[in-house]
N, C-alpha and C positions, 0 to 999 in steps of 0.2 A: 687768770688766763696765762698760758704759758704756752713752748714752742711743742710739746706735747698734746696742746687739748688742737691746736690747731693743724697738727699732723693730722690726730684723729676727724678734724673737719673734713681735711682735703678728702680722707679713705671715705666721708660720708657722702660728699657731695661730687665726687667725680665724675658719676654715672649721667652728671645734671647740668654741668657747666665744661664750656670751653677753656682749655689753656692756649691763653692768649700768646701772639708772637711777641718775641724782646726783639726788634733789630734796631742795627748800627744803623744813624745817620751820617754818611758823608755831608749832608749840605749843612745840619744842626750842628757839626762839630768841627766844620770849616767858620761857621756865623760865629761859636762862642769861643773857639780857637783851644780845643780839648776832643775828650772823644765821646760823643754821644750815641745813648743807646733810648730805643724809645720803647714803652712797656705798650702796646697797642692795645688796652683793656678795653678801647670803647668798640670793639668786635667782640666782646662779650655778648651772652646772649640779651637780650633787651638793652642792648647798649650802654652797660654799663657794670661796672663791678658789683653794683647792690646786690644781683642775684646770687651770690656767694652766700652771702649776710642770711639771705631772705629761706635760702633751702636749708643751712644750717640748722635754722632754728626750728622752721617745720619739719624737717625730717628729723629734729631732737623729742615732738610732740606725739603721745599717743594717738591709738586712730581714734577713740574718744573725745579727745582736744582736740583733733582735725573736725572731726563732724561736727563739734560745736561752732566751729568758725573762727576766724580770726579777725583783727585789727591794726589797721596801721595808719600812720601819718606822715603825707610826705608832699614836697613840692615838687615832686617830681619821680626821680630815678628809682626810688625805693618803695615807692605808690607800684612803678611796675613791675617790678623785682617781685614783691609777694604777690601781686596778681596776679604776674606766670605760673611762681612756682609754684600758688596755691592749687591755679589751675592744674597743673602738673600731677599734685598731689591728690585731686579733689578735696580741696580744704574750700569752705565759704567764706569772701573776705569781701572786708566795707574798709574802704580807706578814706581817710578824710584828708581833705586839700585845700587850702586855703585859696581865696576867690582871682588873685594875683599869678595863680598859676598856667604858665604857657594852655594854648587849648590842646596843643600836640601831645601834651604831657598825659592831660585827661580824657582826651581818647583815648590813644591809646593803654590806658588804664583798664577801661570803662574793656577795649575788646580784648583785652586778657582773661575778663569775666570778673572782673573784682564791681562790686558797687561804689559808687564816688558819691560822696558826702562832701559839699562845697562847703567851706566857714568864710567867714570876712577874714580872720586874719590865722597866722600859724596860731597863732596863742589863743585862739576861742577854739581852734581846732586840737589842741592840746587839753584845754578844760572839758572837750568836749567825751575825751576818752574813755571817763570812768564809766559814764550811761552805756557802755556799749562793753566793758570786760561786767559790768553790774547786771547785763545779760549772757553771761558765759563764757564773751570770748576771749582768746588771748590774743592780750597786746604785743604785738613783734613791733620795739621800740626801732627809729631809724639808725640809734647810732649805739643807747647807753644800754645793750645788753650784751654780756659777755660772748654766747653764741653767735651773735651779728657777729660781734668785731672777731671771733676765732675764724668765723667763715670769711669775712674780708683778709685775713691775714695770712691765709691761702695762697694770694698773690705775693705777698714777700718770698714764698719757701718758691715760688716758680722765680722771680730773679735771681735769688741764690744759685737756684742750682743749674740756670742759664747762663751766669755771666758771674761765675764765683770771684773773679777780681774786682768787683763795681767797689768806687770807691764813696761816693758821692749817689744822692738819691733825692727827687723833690716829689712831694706828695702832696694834693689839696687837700684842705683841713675843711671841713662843714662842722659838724657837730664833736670830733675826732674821731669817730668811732673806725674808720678807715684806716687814719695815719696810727692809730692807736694799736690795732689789729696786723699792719704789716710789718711797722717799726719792731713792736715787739720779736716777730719773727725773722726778720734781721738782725738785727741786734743779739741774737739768739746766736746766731750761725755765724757773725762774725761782728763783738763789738766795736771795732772801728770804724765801720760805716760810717757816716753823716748822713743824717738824715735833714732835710729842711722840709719847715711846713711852707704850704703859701695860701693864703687868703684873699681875698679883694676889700676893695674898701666898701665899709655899708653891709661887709657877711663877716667882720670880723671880730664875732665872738672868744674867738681861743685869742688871740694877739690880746685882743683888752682882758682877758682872764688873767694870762702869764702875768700882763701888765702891775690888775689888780693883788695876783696871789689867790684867788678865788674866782668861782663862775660868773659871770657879768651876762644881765639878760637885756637884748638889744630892743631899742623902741621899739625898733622899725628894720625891716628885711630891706635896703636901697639898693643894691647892686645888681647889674643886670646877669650875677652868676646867682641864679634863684635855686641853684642844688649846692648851692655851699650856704642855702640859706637856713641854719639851726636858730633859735632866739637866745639860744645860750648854751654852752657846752655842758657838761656834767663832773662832778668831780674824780669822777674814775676817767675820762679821758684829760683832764688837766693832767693829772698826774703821772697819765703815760705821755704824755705832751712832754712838760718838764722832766722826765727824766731821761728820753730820748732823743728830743729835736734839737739841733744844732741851734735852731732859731725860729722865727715863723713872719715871713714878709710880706709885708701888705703892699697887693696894686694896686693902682685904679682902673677902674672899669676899663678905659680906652689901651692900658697898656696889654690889657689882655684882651682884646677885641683885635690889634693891632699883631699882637702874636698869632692870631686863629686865622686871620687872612695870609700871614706868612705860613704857618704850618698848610694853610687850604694850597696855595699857589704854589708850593715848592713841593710839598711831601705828599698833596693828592689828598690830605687827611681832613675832614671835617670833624673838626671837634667841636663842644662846648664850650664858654668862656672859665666854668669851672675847672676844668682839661687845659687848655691853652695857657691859663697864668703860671704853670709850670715855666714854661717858655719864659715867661716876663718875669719870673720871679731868678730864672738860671739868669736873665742877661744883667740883671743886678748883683747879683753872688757873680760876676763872670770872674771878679781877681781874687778868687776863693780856688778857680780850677787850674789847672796847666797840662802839658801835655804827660803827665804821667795818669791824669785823675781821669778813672771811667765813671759818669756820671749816666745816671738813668734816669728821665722823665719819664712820670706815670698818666699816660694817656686816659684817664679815667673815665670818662663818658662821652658822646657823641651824638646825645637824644638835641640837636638843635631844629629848629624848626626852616623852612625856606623864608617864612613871613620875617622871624627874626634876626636870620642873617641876611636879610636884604638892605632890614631894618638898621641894624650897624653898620653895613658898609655904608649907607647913604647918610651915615649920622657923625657927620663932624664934629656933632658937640659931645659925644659922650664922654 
């Protein structure tokens, strides 16, 4: 993967996806006393970056491989993502989802036209894959395929060339395939960037990989950011992990719960808790910024539900 295969994404999937607005926040950069810029991704189509990922790679498939159908796996954002774009494409797609997943999520799955295949856990939903490419289809992995992460990394080449002074960048990490895919294309366009990853506590597979040196697979998904929830990342996104990220900081649930009511009441914005710990992962880096550094948080999804934002605000104990 390079900032070439990912040019070629953007020329593939243009006709299919929104470029999303970059704008300055006055209120974000008066709170963390720097200049902030906010990457609005979760007005992406299905709310969220994955349809980048999810068109890349079917539109990389003959119409042979479309007609046979596809496969994917997701708790969420990337379940919708190829059941649009499959829709889109008339490609037939079965996704599987573990039983933990929001019901918002799997509707709206389900009326993209994709099939939903519930498992108990991401990891039986993982085992579950081979039975379904061992009838034809292709599997469009959520994070560890090169094509995915070229089409997520789309959105890097859109900040560059919105805000080519940005000094500073925070991006949420799930499986990497996202921070893998834009970093790369930053980093391309101008190595001094900083990038940070950020994580929440209970989805933080990449933090205990770095930790490790190698992939680390999680008991158990705890976090109530269930789209950052991968069981373990992969070794081609460690790799672009460690050799781009400044670092990768883990929240806890409540500090990014805490961020998404201030991002809702100040910016109008409903995000996600996987979207919003940008916020809480910048107010911990804040003596990293000053007022020379343009920093840009990536608003990356906004598929929240009303059940479960009611459910956090009225939840002290999270």
């Amino acid at each position: 993967m390079d900032i070439t295969a990912i040019k070629q994404a953007r020329e593939r999937i243009q006709p299919f996806i929104k470029r999303t607005p970059l704008e300055h926040s006055l209120t974000l950069s008066r709170y963390l006393g720097t200049n902030v810029w906010v990457k609005q991704e979760l007005f992406q189509k299905t709310g969220s970056f994955k349809v980048r990922g999810a068109f890349n790679k079917l539109l990389s498939l003959s119409a042979e491989e479309r007609k046979r159908g596809v496969v994917a796996i997701s708790g969420g954002n990337h379940a919708q993502a190829v059941a649009y774009a499959s829709s889109v494409l008339d490609a037939d797609a079965v996704v599987l989802m573990p039983e933990s997943t929001p019901q918002n999520y799997v509707e709206a799955t389900k009326n993209y036209g994709a099939t939903v295949d519930l498992q108990p856990t991401i990891g039986a939903a993982f085992a579950k894959i081979k039975s379904y490419e061992d009838e034809g289809r292709i599997f469009i992995h959520p994070f560890d395929d090169p094509l995915v992460m070229t089409g997520q990394g789309t959105l890097g080449l859109e900040i560059m060339e919105d805000l080519p002074g940005v000094t500073d960048m925070i991006v949420s990490i799930g499986g990497g395939g996202f921070g893998g895919g834009v970093s790369t294309a930053v980093k391309a366009m101008n190595p001094g960037v900083r990038i940070w990853g950020v994580e929440t506590n209970g989805a933080d597979c990449m933090s205990q990989a770095l930790g490790a040196g190698h992939p680390v697979e999680l008991a158990a998904i705890t976090s109530i950011a269930k789209t950052l929830g991968a069981p373990s990342v992969s070794t081609r996104t460690l790799a672009l992990a460690q050799e781009h990220l400044e670092e990768v900081i883990v929240v806890p649930d409540e500090e990014a719960v805490k961020a998404l009511q201030f991002i809702l009441e100040r910016l109008k914005i409903l995000t996600e808790p996987a979207a919003s710990c940008t916020l809480a992962a910048a107010l911990r880096l804040r003596h990293q910024f000053n007022s020379n550094t343009h920093l840009v948080l990536i608003f990356c999804g906004g598929n929240l539900s009303l059940a479960d934002l009611c459910k956090y605000a009225g939840n002290s104990q999270l």
